[in-house]
C-alpha positions as CSV (number, residue, x, y, z in Angstrom):
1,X,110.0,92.5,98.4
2,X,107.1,89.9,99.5
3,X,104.6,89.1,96.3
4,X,101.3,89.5,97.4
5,X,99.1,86.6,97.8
6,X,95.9,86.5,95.0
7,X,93.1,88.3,96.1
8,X,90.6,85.5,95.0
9,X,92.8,83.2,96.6
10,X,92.8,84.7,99.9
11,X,88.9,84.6,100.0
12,X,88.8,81.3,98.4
13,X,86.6,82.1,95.5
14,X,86.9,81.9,91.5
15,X,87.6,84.6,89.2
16,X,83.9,84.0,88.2
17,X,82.8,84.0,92.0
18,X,79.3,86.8,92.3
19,X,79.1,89.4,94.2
20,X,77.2,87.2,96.7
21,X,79.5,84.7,97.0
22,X,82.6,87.3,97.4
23,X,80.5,88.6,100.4
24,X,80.0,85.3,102.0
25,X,83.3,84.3,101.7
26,X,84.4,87.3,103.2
27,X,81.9,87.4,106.0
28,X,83.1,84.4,107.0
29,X,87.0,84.9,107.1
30,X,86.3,88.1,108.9
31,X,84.4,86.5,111.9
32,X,87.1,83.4,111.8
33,X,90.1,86.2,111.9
34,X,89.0,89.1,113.1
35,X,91.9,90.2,115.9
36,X,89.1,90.9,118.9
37,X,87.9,87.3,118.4
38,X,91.4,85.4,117.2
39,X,94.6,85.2,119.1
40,X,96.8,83.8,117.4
41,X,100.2,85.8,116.4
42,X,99.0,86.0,112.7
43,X,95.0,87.0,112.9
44,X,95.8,90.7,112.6
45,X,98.0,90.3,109.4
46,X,95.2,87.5,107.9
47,X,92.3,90.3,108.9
48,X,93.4,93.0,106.6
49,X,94.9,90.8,103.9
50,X,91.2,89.5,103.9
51,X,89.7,93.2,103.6
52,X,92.3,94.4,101.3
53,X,90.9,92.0,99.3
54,X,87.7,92.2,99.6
55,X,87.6,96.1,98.8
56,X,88.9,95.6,95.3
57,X,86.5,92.0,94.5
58,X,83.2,93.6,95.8
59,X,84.0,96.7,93.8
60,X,83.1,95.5,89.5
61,X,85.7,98.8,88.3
62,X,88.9,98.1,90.9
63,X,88.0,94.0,90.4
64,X,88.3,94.7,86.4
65,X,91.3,96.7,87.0
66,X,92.3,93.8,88.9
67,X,92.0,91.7,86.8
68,X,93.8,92.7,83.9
69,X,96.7,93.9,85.6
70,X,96.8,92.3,89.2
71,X,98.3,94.3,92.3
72,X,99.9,96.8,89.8
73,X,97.0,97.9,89.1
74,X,96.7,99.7,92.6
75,X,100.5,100.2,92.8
76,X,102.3,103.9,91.5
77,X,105.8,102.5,91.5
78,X,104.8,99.9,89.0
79,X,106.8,99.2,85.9
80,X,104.5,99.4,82.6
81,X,107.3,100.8,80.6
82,X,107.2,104.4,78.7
83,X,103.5,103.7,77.7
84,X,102.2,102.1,80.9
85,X,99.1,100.6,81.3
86,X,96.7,103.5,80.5
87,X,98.6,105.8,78.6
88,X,101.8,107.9,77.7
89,X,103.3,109.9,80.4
90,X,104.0,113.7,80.4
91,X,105.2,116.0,82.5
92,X,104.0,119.8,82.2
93,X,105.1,121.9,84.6
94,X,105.1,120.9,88.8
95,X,102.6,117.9,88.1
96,X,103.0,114.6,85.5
97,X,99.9,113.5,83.8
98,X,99.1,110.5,81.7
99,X,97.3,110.5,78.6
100,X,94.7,107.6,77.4
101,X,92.1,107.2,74.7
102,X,90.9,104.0,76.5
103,X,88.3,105.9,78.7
104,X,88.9,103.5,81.7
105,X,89.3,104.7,85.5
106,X,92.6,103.2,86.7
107,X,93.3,102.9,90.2
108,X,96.3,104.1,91.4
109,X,97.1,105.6,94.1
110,X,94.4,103.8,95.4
111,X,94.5,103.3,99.5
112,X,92.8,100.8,101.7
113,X,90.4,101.6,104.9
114,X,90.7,100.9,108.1
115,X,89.6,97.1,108.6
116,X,87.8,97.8,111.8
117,X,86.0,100.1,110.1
118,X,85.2,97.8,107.2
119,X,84.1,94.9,109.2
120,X,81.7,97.6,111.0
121,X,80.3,99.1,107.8
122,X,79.8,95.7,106.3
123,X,77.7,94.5,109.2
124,X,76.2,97.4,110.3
125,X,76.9,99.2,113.6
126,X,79.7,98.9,115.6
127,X,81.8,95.6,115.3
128,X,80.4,92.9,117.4
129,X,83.8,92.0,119.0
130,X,84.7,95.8,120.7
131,X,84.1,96.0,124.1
132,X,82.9,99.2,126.3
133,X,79.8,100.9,125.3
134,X,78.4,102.6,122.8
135,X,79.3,106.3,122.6
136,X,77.2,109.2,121.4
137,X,76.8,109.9,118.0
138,X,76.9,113.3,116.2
139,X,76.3,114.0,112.4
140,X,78.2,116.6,110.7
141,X,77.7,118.2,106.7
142,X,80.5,119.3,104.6
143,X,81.0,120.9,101.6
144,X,82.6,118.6,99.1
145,X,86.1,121.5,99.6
146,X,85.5,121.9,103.8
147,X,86.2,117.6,102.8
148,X,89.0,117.9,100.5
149,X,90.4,120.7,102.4
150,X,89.5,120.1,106.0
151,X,87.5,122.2,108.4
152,X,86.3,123.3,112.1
153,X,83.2,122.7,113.7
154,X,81.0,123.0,117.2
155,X,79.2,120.3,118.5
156,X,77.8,120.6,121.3
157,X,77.7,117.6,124.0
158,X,76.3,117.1,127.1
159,X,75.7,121.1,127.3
160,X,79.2,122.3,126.8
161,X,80.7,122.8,123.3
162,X,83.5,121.4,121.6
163,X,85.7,122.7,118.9
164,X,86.7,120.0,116.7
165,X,88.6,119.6,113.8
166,X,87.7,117.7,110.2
167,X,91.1,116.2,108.7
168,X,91.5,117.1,105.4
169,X,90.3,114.0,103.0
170,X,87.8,112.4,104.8
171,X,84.8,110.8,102.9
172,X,81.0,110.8,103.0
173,X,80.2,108.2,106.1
174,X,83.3,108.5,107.9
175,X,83.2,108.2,111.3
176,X,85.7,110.1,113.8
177,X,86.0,109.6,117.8
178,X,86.4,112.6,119.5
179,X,87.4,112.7,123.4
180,X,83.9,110.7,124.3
181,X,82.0,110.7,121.6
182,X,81.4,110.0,117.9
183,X,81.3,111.8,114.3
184,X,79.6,111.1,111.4
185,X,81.1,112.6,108.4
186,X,77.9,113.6,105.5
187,X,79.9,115.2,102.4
188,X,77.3,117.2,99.9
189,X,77.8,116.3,96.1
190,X,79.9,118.4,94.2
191,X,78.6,119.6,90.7
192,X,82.7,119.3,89.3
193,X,84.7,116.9,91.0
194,X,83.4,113.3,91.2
195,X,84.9,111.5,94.2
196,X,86.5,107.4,93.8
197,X,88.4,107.0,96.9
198,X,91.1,109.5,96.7
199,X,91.0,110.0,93.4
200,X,88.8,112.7,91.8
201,X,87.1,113.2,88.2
202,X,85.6,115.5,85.9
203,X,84.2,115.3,82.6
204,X,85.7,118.4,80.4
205,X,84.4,119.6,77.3
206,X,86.7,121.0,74.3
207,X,85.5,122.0,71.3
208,X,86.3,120.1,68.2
209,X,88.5,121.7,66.3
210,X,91.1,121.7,69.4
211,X,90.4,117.8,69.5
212,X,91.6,118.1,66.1
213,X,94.4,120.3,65.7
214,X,95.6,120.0,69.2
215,X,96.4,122.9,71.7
216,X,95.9,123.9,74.9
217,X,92.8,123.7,77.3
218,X,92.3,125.2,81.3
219,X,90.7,122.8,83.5
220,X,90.1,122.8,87.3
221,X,91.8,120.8,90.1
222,X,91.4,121.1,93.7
223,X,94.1,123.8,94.0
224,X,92.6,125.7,91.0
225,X,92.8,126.3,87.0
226,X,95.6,124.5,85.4
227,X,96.7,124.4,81.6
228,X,97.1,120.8,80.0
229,X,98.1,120.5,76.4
230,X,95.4,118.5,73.9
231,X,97.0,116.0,71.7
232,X,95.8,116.8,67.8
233,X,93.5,114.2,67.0
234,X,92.5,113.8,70.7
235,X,89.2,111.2,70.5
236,X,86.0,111.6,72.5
237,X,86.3,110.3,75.9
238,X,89.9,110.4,76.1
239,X,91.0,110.5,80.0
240,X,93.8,112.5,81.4
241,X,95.2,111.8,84.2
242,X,96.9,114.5,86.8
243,X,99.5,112.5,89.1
244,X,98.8,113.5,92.6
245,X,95.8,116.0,92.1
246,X,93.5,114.3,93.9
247,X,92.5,114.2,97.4
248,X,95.0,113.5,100.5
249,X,94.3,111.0,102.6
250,X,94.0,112.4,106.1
251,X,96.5,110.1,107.8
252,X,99.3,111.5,105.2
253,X,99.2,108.8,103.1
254,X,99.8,110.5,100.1
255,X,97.5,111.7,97.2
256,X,95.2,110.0,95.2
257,X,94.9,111.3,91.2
258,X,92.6,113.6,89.1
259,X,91.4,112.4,86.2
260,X,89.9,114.3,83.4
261,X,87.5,112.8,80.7
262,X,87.7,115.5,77.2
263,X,84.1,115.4,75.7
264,X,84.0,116.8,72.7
265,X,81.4,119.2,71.4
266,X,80.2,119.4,68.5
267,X,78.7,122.6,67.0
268,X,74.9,122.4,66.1
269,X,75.1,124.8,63.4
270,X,76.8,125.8,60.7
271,X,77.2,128.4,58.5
272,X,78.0,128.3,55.0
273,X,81.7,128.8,54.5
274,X,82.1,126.1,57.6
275,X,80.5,123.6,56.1
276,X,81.7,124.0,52.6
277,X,85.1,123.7,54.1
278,X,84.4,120.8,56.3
279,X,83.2,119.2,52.9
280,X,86.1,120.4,51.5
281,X,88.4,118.6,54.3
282,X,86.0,115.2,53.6
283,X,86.8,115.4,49.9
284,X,90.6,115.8,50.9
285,X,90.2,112.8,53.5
């Protein structure tokens, strides 16, 4: 297998490079290789090794993921060992998850856009270099589910209408071509589930004595309440993370993750046998 080239190589920048810089530098390789404008054999492949790389510099939590541990940071058949890189791996019924106290957001699972449609969003509009013209544009607002889940629509255009169906997976500001004209994807916040690409998180509180003793705690996912087990003497901020949980990508790519962040609550009052055996446990301690 072919190692991948450094992504601060490949836009010929520092590891200490700004965010300014990384845009410059990409800017530039971008109009010097983008296919439409280069010919040669290689301009294709040189285009989105430049936007791979790119997407993880102008991001500061996939660069820092980068850059402690490189491509496998982004890659689910890397080797970390038992531990791996953010955790210890479990396996509880039909999904794995992995267990951290770092209270990072890893990556994996992680998958990378279109370039066309990178280059476009990065310069606003349509990309300079397509040919024809423009095509109407239609907007259309999802639920954060009718996104993870897919869904239908009517638009109507040029006074007929037209059924059309939403891929499952698609993000807020994607844009989809449909016979002769254009959709723009606008996906509503969801109070639970935070989206990162194709990953997904929530924050989850436990109460504190399960954080000490250990035990079980239901949580939600996209296909509804699972169990996960609590480690005893599970710290605030601990992340979880559900292997394949998270949202498909709509051209059956796979799945990205869920992630689940334990906050622990702590009881505002107490009466007096809990405290004088919480001061008995401090005495023991």
């Amino acid at each position: 297998m072919a190692t991948k080239r450094d992504y601060y190589d490949i836009l010929g920048v520092s590891k200490e490079a700004t965010a300014a810089e990384v845009k410059k530098a990409y800017r530039n390789l971008a109009l010097k290789y983008h296919p439409d404008k280069n010919k040669e054999k290689d301009a294709t492949q040189k285009f989105k090794e430049i936007t791979e790389a790119y997407e993880v510099l102008s991001n500061s939590q996939k660069k820092q993921a980068y850059d402690q541990f490189g491509h496998a940071a982004f890659d689910q058949t890397a080797g970390f060992g038992a531990q791996g890189p953010f955790g210890r791996t479990y396996k509880s019924g039909p999904f794995t998850y992995t267990y951290t106290s770092s209270g990072g957001s890893p990556f994996a699972g992680f998958d990378f856009a279109d370039p066309f449609e990178i280059f476009e969003s990065f310069f606003g509009g349509s990309s300079p270099f397509r040919r024809g013209p423009q095509l109407p544009r239609y907007g259309l607002t999802l639920d954060f589910m009718e996104a993870v889940k897919g869904a239908e629509r009517t638009i109507v255009h040029r006074g007929k209408e037209h059924k059309i169906k939403v891929p499952a997976g698609v993000s807020d500001g994607t844009r989809i071509k449909f016979k002769d004209f254009i959709v723009s994807i606008d996906v509503k916040p969801d109070e639970v589930f935070k989206r990162d690409g194709y990953d997904v998180f929530i924050n989850h509180q436990i109460p504190f004595t399960l954080a000490i003793l250990g035990g079980q705690t239901e949580i939600p996912t996209l296909e509804g309440k699972v169990k996960i087990k609590v480690r005893p003497g599970t710290q605030p901020n601990t992340m979880i993370r559900l292997r394949g949980k998270g949202i498909g990508h709509p051209r059956g790519y796979g799945n990205g993750d869920q992630y689940i962040r334990l906050v622990i609550t702590i009881p505002q009052k107490l009466i007096r046998e809990q405290k004088k055996l919480l001061q008995e446990f401090e005495k023991m301690g």
